[in-house]
Gaussian input, Z-matrix of N, CA and C with variables (Angstrom, degrees):
# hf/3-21g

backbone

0 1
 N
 C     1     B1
 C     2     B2     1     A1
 N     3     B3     2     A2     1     D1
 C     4     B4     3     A3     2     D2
 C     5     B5     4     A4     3     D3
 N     6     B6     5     A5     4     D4
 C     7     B7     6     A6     5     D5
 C     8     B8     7     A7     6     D6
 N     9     B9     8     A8     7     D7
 C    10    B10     9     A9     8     D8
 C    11    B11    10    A10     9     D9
 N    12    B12    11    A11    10    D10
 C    13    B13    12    A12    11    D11
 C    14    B14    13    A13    12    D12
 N    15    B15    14    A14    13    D13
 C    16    B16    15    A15    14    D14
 C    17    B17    16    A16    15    D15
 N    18    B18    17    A17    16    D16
 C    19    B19    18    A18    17    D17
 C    20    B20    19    A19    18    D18
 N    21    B21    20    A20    19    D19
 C    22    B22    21    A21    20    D20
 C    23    B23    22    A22    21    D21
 N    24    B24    23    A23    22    D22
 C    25    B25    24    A24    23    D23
 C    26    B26    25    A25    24    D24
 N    27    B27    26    A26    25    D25
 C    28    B28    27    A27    26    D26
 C    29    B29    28    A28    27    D27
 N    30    B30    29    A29    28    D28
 C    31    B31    30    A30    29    D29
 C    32    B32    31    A31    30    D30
 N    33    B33    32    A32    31    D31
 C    34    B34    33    A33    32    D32
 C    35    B35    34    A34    33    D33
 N    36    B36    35    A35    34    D34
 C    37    B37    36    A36    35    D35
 C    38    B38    37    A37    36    D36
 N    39    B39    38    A38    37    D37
 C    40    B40    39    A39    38    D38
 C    41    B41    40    A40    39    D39
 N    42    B42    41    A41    40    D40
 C    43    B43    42    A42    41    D41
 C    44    B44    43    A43    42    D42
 N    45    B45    44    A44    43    D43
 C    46    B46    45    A45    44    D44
 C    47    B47    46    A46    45    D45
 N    48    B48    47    A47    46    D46
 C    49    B49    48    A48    47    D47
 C    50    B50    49    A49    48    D48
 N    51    B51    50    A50    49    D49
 C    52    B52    51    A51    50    D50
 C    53    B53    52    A52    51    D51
 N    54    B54    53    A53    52    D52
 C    55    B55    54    A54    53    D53
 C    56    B56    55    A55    54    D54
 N    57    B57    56    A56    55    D55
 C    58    B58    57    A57    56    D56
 C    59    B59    58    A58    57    D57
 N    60    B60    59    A59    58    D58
 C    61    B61    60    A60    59    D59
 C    62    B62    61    A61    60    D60
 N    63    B63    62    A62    61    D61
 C    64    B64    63    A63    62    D62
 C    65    B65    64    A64    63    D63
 N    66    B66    65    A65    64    D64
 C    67    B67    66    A66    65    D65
 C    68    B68    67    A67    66    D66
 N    69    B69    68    A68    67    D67
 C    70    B70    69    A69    68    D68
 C    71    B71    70    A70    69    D69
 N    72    B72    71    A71    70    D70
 C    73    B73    72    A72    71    D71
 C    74    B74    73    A73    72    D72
 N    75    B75    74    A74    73    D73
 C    76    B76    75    A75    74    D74
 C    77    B77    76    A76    75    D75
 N    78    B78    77    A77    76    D76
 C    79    B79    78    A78    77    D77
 C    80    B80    79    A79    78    D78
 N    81    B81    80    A80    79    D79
 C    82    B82    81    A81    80    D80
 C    83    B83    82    A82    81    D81
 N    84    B84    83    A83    82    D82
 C    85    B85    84    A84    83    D83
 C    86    B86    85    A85    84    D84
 N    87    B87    86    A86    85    D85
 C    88    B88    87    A87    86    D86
 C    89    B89    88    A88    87    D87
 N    90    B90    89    A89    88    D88
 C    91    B91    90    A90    89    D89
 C    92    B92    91    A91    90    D90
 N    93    B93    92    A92    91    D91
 C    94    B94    93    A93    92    D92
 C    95    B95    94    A94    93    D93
 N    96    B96    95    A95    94    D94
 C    97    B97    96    A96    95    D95
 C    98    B98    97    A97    96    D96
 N    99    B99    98    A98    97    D97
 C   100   B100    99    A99    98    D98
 C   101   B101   100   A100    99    D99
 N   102   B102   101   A101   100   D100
 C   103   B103   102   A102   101   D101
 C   104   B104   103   A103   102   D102
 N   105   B105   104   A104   103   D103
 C   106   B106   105   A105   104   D104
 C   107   B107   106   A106   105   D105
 N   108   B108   107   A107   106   D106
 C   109   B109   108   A108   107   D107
 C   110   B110   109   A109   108   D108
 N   111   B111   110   A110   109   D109
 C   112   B112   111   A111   110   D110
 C   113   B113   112   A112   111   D111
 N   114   B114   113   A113   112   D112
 C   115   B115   114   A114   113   D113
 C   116   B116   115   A115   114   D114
 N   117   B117   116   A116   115   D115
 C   118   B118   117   A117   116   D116
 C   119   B119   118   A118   117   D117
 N   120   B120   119   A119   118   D118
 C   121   B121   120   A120   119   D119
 C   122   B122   121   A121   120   D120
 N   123   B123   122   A122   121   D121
 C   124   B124   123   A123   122   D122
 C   125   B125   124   A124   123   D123
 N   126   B126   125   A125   124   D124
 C   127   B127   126   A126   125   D125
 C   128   B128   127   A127   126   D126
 N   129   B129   128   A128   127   D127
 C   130   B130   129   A129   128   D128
 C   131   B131   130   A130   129   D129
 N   132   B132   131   A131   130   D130
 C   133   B133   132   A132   131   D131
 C   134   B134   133   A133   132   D132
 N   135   B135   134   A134   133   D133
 C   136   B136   135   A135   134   D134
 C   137   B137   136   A136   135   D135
 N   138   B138   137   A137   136   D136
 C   139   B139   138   A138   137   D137
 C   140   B140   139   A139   138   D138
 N   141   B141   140   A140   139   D139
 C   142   B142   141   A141   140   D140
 C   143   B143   142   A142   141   D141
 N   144   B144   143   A143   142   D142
 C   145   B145   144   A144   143   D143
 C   146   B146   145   A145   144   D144
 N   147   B147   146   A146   145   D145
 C   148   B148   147   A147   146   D146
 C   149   B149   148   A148   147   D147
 N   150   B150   149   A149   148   D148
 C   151   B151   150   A150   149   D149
 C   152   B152   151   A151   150   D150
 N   153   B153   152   A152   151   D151
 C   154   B154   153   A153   152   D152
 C   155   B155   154   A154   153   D153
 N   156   B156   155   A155   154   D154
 C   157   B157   156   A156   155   D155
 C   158   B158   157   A157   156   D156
 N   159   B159   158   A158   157   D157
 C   160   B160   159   A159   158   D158
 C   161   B161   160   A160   159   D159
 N   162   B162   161   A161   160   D160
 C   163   B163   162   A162   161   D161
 C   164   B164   163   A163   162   D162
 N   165   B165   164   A164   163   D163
 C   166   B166   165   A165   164   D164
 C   167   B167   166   A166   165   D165
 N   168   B168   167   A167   166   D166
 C   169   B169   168   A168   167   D167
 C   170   B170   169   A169   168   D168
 N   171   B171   170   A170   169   D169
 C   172   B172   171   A171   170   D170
 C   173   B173   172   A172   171   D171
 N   174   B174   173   A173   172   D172
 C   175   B175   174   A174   173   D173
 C   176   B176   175   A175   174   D174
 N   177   B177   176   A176   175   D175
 C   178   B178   177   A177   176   D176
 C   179   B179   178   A178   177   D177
 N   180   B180   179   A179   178   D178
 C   181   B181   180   A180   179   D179
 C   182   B182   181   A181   180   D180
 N   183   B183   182   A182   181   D181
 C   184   B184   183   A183   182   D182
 C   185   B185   184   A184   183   D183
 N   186   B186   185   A185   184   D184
 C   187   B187   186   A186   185   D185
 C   188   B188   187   A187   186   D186
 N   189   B189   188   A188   187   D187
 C   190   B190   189   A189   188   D188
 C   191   B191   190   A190   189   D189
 N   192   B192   191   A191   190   D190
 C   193   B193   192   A192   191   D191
 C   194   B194   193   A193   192   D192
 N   195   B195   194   A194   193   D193
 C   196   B196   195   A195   194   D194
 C   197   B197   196   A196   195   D195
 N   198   B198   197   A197   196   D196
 C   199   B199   198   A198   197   D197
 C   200   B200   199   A199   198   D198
 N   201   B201   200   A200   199   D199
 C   202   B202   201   A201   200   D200
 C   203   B203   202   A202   201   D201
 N   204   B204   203   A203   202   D202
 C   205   B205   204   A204   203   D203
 C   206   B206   205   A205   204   D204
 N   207   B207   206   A206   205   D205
 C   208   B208   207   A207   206   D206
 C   209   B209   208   A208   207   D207
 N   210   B210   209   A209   208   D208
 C   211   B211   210   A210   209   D209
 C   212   B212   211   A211   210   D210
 N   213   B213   212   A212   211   D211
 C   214   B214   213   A213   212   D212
 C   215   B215   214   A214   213   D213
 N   216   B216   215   A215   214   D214
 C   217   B217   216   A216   215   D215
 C   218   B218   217   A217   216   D216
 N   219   B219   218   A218   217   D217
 C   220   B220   219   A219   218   D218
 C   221   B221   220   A220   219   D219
 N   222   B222   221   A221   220   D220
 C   223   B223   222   A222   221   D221
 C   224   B224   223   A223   222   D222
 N   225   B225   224   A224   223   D223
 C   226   B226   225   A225   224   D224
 C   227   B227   226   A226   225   D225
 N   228   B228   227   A227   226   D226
 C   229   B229   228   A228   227   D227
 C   230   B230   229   A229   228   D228
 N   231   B231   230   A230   229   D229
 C   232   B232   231   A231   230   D230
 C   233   B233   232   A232   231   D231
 N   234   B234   233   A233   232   D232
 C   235   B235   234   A234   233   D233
 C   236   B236   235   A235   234   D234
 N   237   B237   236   A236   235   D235
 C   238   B238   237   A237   236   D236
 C   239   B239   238   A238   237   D237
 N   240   B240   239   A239   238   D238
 C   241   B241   240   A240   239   D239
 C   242   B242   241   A241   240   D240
 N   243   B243   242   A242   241   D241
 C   244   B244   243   A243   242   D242
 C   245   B245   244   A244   243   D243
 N   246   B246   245   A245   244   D244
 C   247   B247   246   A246   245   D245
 C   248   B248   247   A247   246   D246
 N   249   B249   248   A248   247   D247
 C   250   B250   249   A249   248   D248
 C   251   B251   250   A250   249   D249
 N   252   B252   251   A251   250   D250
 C   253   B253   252   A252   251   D251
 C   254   B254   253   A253   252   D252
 N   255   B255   254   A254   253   D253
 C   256   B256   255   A255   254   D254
 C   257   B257   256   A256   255   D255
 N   258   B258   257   A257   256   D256
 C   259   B259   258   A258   257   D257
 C   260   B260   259   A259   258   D258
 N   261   B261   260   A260   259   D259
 C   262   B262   261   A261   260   D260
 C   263   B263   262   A262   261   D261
 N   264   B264   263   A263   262   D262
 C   265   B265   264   A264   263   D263
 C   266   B266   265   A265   264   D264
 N   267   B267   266   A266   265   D265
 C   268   B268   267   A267   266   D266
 C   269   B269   268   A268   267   D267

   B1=1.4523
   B2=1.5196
   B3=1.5319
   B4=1.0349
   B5=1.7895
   B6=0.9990
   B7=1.5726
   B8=1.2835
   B9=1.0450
   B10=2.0637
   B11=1.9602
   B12=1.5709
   B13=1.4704
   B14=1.8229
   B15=1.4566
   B16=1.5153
   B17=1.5593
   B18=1.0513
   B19=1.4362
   B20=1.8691
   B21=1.6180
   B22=1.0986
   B23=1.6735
   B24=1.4531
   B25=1.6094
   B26=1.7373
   B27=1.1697
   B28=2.0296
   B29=1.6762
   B30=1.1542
   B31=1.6389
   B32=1.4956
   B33=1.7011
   B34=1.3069
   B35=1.5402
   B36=1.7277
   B37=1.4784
   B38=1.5148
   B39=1.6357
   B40=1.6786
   B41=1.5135
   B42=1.4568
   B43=1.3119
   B44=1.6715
   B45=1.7611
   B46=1.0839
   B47=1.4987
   B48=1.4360
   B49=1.1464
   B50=1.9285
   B51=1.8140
   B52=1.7512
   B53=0.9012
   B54=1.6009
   B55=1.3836
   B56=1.6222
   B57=1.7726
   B58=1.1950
   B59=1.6076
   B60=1.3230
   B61=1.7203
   B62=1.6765
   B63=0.9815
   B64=2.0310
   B65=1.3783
   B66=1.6945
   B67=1.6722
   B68=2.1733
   B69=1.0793
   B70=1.4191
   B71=1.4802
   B72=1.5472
   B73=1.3127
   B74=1.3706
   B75=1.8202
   B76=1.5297
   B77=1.3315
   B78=1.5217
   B79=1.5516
   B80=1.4768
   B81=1.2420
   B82=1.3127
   B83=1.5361
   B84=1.3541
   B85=1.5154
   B86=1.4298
   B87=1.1623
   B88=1.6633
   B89=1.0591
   B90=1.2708
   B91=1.3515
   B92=1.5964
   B93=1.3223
   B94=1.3552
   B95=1.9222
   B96=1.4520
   B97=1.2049
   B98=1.3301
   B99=1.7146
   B100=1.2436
   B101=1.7361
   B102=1.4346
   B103=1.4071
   B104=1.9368
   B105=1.3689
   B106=1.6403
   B107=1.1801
   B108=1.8989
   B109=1.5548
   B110=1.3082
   B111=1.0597
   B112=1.5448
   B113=1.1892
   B114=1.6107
   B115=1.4020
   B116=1.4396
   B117=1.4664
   B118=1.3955
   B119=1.6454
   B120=1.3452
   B121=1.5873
   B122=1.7145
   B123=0.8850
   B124=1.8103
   B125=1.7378
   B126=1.0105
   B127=1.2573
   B128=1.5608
   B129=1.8645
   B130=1.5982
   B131=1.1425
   B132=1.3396
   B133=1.5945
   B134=2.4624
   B135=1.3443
   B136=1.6841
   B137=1.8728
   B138=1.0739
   B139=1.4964
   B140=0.8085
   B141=1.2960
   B142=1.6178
   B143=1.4359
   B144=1.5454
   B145=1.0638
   B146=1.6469
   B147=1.1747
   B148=1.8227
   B149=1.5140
   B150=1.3956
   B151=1.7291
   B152=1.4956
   B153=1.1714
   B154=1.7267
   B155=1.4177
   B156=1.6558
   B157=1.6424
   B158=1.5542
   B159=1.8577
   B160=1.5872
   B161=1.7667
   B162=1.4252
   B163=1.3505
   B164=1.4728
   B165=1.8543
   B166=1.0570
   B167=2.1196
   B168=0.8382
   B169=1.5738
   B170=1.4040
   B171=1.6108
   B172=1.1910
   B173=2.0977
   B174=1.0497
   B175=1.4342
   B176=1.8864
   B177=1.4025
   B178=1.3637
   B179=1.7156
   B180=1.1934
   B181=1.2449
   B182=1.6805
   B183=1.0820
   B184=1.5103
   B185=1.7995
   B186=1.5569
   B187=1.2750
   B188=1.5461
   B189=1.5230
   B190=1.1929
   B191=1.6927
   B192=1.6971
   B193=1.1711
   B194=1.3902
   B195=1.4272
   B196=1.6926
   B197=1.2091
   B198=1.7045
   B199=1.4427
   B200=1.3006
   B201=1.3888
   B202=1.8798
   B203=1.3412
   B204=1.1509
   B205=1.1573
   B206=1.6085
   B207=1.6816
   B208=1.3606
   B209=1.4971
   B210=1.2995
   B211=1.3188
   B212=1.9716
   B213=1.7208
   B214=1.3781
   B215=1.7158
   B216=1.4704
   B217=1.3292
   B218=1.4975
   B219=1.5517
   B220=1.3780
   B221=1.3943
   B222=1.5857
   B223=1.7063
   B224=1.7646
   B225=1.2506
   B226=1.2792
   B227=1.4452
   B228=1.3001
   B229=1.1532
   B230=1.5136
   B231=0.9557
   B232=2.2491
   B233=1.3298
   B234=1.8192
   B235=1.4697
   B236=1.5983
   B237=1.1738
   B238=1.9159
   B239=1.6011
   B240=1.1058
   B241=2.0242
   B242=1.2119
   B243=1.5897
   B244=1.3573
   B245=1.8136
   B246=1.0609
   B247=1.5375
   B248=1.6093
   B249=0.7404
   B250=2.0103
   B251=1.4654
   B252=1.4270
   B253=1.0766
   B254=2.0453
   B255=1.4874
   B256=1.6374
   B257=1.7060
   B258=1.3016
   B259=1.5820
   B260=1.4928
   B261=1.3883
   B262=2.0823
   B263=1.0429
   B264=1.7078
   B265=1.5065
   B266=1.8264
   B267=1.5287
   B268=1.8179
   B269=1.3743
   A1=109.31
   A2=125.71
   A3=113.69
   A4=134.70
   A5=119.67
   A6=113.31
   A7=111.36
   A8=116.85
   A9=118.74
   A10=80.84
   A11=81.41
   A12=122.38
   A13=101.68
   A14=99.33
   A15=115.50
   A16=105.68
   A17=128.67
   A18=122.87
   A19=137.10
   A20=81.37
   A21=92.78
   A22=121.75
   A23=107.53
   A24=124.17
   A25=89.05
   A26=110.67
   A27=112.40
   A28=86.26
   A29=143.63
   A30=131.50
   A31=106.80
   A32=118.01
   A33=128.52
   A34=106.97
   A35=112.35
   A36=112.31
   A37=108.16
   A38=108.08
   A39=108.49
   A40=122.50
   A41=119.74
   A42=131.99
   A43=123.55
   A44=114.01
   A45=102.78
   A46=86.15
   A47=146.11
   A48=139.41
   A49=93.04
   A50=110.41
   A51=104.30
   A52=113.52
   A53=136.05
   A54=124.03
   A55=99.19
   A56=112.03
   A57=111.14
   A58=122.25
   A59=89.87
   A60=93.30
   A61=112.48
   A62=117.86
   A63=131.65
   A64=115.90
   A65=114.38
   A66=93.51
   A67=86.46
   A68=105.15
   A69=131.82
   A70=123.49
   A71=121.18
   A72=118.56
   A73=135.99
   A74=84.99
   A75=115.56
   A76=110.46
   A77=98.30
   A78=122.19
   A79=114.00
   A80=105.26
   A81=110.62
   A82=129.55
   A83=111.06
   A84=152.08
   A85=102.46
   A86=118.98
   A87=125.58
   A88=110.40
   A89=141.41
   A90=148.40
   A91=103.51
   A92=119.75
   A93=114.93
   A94=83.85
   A95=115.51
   A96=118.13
   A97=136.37
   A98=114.28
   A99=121.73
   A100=94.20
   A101=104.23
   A102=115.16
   A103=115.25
   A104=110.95
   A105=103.06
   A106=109.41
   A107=135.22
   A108=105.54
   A109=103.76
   A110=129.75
   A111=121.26
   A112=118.51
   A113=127.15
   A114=115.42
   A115=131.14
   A116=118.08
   A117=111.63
   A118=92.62
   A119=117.44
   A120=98.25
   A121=94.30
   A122=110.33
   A123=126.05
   A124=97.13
   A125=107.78
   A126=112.82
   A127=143.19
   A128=96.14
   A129=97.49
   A130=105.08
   A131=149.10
   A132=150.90
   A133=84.05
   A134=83.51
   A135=93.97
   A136=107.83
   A137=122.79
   A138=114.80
   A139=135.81
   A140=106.35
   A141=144.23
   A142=100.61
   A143=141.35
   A144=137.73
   A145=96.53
   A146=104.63
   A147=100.49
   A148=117.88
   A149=113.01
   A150=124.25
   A151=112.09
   A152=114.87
   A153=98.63
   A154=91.65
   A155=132.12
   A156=111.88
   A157=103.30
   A158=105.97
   A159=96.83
   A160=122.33
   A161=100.11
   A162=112.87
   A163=120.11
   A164=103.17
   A165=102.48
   A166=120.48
   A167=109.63
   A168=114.07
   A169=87.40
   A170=113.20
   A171=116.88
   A172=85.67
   A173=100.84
   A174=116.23
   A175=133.26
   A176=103.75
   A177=98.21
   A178=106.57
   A179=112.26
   A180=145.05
   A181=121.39
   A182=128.29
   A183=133.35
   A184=95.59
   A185=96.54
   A186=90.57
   A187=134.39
   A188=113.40
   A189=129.84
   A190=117.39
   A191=97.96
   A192=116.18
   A193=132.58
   A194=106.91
   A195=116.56
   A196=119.10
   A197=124.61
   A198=107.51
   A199=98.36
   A200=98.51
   A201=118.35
   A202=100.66
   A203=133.95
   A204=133.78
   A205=110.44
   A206=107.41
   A207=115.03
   A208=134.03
   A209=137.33
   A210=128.03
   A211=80.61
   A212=103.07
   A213=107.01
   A214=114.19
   A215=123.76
   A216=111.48
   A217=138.73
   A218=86.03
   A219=106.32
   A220=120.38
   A221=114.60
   A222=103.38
   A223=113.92
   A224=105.64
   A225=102.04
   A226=115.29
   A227=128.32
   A228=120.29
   A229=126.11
   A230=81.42
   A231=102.57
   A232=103.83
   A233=107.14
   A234=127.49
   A235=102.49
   A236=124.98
   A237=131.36
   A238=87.37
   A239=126.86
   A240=123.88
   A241=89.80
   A242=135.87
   A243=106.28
   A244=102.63
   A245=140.08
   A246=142.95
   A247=96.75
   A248=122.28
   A249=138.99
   A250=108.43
   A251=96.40
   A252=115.15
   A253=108.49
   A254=90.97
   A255=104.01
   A256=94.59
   A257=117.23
   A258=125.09
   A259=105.74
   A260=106.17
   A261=99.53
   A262=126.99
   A263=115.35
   A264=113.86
   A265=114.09
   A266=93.60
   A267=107.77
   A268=109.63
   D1=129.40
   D2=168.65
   D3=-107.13
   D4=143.19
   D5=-161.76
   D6=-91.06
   D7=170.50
   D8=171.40
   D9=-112.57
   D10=168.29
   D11=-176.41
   D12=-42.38
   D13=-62.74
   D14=-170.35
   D15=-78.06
   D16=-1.25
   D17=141.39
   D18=-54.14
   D19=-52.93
   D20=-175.44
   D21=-88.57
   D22=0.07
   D23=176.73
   D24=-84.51
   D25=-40.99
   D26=-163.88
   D27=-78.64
   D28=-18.59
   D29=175.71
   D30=-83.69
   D31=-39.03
   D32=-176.84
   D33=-56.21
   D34=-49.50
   D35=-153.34
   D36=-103.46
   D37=-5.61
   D38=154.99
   D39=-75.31
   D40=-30.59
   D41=164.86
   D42=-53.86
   D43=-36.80
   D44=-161.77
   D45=-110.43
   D46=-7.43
   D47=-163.47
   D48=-85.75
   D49=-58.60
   D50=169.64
   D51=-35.26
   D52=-48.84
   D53=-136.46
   D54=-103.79
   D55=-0.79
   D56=-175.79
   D57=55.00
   D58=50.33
   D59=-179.83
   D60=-98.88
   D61=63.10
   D62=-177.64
   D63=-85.73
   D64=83.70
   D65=148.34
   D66=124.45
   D67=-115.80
   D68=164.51
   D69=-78.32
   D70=-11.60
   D71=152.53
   D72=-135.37
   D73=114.37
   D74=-162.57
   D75=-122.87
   D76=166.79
   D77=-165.48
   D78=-131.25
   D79=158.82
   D80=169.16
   D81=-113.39
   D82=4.34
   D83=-163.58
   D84=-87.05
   D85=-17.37
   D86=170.54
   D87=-62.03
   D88=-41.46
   D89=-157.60
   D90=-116.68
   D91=-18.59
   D92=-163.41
   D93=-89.33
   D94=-52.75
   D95=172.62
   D96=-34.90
   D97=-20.16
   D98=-170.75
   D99=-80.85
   D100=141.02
   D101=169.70
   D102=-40.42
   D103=148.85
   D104=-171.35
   D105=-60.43
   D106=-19.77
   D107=179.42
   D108=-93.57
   D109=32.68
   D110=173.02
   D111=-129.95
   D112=-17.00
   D113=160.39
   D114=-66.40
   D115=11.02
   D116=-173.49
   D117=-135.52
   D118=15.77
   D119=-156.73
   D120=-91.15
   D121=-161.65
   D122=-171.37
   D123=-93.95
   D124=-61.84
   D125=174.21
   D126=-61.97
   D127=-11.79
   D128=149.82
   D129=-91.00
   D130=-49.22
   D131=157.14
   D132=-1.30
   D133=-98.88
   D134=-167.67
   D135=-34.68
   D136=-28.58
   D137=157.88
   D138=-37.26
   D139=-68.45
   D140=179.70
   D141=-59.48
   D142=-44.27
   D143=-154.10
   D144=-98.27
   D145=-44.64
   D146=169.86
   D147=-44.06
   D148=-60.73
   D149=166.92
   D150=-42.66
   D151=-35.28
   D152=-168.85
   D153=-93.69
   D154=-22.91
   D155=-165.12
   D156=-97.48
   D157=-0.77
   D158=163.42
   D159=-86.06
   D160=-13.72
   D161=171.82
   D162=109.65
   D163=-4.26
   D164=-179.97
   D165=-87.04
   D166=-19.27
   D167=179.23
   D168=-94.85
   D169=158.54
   D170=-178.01
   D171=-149.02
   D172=124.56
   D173=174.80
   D174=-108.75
   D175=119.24
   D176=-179.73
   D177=-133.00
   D178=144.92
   D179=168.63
   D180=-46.97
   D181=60.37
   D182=-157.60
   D183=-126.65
   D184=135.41
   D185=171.69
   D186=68.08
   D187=9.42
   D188=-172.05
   D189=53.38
   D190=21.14
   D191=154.74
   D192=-150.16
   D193=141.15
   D194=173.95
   D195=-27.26
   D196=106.70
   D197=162.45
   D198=-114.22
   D199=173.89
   D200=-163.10
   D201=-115.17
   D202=158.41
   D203=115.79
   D204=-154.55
   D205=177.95
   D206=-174.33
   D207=-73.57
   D208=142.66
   D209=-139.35
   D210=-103.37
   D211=115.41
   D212=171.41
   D213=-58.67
   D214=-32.98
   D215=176.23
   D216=-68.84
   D217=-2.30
   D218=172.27
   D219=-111.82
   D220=31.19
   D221=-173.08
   D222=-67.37
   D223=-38.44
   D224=-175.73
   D225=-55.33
   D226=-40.36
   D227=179.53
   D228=-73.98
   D229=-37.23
   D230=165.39
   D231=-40.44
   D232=-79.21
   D233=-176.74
   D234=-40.52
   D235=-71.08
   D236=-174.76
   D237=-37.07
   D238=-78.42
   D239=-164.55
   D240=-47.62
   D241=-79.55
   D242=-139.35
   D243=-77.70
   D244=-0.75
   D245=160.68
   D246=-61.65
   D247=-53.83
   D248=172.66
   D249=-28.74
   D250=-83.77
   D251=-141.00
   D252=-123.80
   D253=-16.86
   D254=-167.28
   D255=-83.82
   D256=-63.55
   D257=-132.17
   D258=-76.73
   D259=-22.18
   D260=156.20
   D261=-60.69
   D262=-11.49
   D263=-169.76
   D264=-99.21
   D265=8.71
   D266=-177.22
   D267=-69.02

């Protein structure tokens, strides 16, 4: 099955909103979590890169790997999408 971009941002930002990952607590389990044809594809790459240049993923370098988490100055806008668009998918 193949996904669009905004699929895979609505799998990203239901993952880190449950697990309450805001600010300083982050994971790297976002990406490890994505099913095997989608952690390497081009099009989670372009996900991932949309989220951090909208401001909402915030990424740091730990562990000689990418961790994620959610950008606290942006909860309101976070919270409105996944109320949107997230909370049918529970």
């Amino acid at each position: 099955m193949d996904y669009t971009v905004d699929e895979i941002k609505k799998r990203v930002i239901i993952k880190l909103v449950r697990w309450k990952k805001w600010g300083g607590a982050h994971t790297e389990n976002v990406r490890k979590g994505l099913p095997s044809h989608m952690k390497g594809a081009k099009i989670t790459d372009q996900a991932f890169k949309e989220l951090e240049r909208a401001g909402w993923l915030l990424s740091a370098k730990k562990t000689g790997e990418i961790h994620y988490s959610l950008n606290p100055k942006k909860t309101n806008e976070i919270l409105q999408f996944y109320e949107k668009y997230c909370k049918d998918s529970d």
